[in-house]
C-alpha positions, 0 to 999 in steps of 0.5 A: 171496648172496640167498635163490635163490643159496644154494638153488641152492648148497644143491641143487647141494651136495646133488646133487654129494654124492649124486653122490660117493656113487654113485661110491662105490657104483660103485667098492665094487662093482666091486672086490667082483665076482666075475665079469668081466661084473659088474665090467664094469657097475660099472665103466661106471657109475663112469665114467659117474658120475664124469663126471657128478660132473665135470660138476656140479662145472664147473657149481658152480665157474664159478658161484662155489658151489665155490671151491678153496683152495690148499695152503701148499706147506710141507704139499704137500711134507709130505705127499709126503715121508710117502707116498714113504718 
């Protein structure tokens, strides 16, 4: 990766982790509510925000800065087992 890819990776990164954090703002405030009128404006912004949290995450992946790995399906099935019982 050259000089110009890995700032666009460290800006996209910081970007989509501040994003995270909005949403995590938007969700504490809407469960805190205390009216129906203000759970309603938290609640726009968190579907607002994770749609922008979407969007910069699809950016990141098609350029190769976000990869995914997979879960061995041993650890899958693990960790369903634990939360069904």
């Amino acid at each position: 990766m050259n000089t110009q890819q890995t700032n666009d990776q460290t800006l996209a990164t910081n970007i989509l982790n501040l994003e995270k954090g909005v949403c995590d703002l938007y969700m504490h405030g809407a469960i805190e509510s205390a009216t129906d009128n203000v759970r309603g404006v938290f609640s726009s912004g968190l579907s607002e925000s994770l749609n922008m949290q979407k969007n910069i995450y699809e950016t990141m992946s098609s350029a190769g800065m976000y990869q995914m790995c997979s879960a061995p399906q041993q650890k899958i099935d693990s960790v369903r087992q634990k939360f069904s019982s």
